[in-house]
C-alpha positions as CSV (number, residue, x, y, z in Angstrom):
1,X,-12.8,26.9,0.9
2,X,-10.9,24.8,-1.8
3,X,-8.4,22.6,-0.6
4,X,-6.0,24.7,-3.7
5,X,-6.6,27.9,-2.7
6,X,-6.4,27.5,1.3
7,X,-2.9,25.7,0.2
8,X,-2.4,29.2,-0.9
9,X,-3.3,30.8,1.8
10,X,-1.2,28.8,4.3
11,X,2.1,29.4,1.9
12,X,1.1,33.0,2.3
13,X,0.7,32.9,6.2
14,X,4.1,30.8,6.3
15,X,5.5,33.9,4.0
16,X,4.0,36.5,6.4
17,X,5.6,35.1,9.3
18,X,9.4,35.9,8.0
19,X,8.6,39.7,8.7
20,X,8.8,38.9,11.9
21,X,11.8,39.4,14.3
22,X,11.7,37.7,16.4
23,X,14.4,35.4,17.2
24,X,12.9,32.3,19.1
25,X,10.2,31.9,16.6
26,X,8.6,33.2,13.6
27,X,4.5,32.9,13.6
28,X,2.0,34.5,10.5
29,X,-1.9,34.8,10.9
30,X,-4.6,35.4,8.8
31,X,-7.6,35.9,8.7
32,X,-10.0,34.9,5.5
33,X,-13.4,34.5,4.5
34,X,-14.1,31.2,3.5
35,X,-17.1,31.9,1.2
36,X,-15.1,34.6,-1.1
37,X,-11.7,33.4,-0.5
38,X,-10.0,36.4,0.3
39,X,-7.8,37.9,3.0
40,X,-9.4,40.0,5.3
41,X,-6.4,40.9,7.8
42,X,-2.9,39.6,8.8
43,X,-0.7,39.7,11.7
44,X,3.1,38.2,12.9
45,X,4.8,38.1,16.1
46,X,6.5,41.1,17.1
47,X,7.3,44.1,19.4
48,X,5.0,46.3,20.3
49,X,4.1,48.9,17.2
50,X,6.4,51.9,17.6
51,X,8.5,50.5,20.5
52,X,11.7,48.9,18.8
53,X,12.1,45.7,16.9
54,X,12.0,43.4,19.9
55,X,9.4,43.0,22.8
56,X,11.8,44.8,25.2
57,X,12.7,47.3,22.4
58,X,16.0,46.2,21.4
59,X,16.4,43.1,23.5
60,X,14.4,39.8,24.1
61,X,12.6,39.9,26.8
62,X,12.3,36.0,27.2
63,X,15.8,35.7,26.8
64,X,17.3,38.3,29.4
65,X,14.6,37.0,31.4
66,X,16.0,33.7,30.7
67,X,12.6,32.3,30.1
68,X,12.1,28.5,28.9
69,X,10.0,28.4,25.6
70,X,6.1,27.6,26.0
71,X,5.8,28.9,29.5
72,X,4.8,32.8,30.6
73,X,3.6,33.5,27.8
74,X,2.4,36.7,28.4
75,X,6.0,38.0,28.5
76,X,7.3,38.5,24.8
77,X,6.1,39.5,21.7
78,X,2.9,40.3,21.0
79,X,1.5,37.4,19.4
80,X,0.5,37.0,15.5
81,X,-3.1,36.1,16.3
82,X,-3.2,39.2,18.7
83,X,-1.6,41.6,16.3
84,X,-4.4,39.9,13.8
85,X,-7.1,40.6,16.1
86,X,-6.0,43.9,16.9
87,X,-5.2,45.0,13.7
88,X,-8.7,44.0,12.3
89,X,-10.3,45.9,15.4
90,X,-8.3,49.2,14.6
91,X,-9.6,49.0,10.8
92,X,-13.3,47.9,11.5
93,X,-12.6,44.7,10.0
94,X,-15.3,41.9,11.2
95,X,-13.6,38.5,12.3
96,X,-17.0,37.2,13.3
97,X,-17.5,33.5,11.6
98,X,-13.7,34.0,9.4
99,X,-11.2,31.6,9.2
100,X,-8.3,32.1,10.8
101,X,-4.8,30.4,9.4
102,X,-2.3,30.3,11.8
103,X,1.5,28.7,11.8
104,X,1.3,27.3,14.9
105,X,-1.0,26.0,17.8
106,X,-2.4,29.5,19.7
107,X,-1.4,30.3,23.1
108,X,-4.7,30.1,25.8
109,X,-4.2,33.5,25.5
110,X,-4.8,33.8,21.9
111,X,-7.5,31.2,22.0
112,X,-9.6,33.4,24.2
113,X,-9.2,36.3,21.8
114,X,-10.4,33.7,19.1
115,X,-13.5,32.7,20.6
116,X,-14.6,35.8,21.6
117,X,-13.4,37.6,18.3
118,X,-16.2,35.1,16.8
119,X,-13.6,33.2,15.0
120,X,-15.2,30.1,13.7
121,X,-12.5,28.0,12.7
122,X,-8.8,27.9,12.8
123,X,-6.6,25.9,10.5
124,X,-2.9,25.5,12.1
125,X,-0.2,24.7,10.2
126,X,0.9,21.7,12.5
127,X,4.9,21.4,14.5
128,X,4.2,25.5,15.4
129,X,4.2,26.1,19.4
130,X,4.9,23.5,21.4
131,X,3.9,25.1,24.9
132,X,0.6,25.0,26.9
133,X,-2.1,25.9,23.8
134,X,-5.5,26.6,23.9
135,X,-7.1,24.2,21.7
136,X,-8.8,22.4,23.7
137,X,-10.5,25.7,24.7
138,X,-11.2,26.3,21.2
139,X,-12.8,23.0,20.8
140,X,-14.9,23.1,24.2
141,X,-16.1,26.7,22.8
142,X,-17.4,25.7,19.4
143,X,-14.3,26.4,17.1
144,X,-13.3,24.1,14.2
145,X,-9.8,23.0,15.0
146,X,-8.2,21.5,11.0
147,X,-4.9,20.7,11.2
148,X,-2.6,20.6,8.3
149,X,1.3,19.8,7.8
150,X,4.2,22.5,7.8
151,X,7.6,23.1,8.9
152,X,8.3,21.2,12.1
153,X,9.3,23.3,15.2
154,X,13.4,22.7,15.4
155,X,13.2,23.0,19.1
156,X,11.2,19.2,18.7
């Protein structure tokens, strides 16, 4: 992919994540094909489709749960890599050797989901999550880790 026209896909990804509602941290995903340089799927952090605006429905689950940022992840949102993944599963959409573009560094959780979706590399917009990530995993599986600059994560 061209170095101009992934720059437009990452201003994109950083547009997608402000659907989001989250209010600890907005994250964007998607997921292109590097040969034709198109989108093939997208995905943000949310609640759970059909179940409120928030992970707990109306509330933040991290927060009533008074849970520090980076840590049980598994609690929350439903990640924008996992909504990605999911979404392109539901509409027979192939992820196998795509690109993902993500806003931040993906959760070991996510990272698993990566490799196995096929994933072959993953460009993060760099000062996203600042927890535990998973890319070392990606790395030690065979995914191209590229890093490029974005908005810094205010919590830094």
């Amino acid at each position: 992919m061209k170095d101009k026209h992934l720059a437009i896909r990452i201003q994109q990804c950083l547009a997608l994540a402000e659907a989001s509602n989250c209010p600890r941290r907005t994250f964007g995903a998607l997921l292109v094909d590097p040969e034709r340089n198109v989108v093939l799927m997208d995905g943000y952090n949310g609640g759970p489709r059909g179940g409120g605006r928030l992970c707990g429905g109306e509330e933040c689950l991290r927060d009533t749960m008074n849970i520090t940022s980076g840590t049980r992840v598994e609690i929350g949102c439903h990640h924008a890599e996992m909504n990605l993944i999911c979404n392109a599963a539901a509409n027979g959409v192939s992820t196998n050797k795509a690109w993902l573009i993500v806003t931040g560094e993906p959760c070991m959780m996510c990272a698993k989901l990566i490799h196995h979706a096929g994933i072959s590399q993953v460009v993060i917009v760099d000062g996203g999550f600042m927890g535990e990530n998973g890319v070392g995993y990606l790395e030690d599986h065979g995914v191209t880790i590229q890093r490029t600059e974005g908005p810094q994560d205010p919590r830094a």
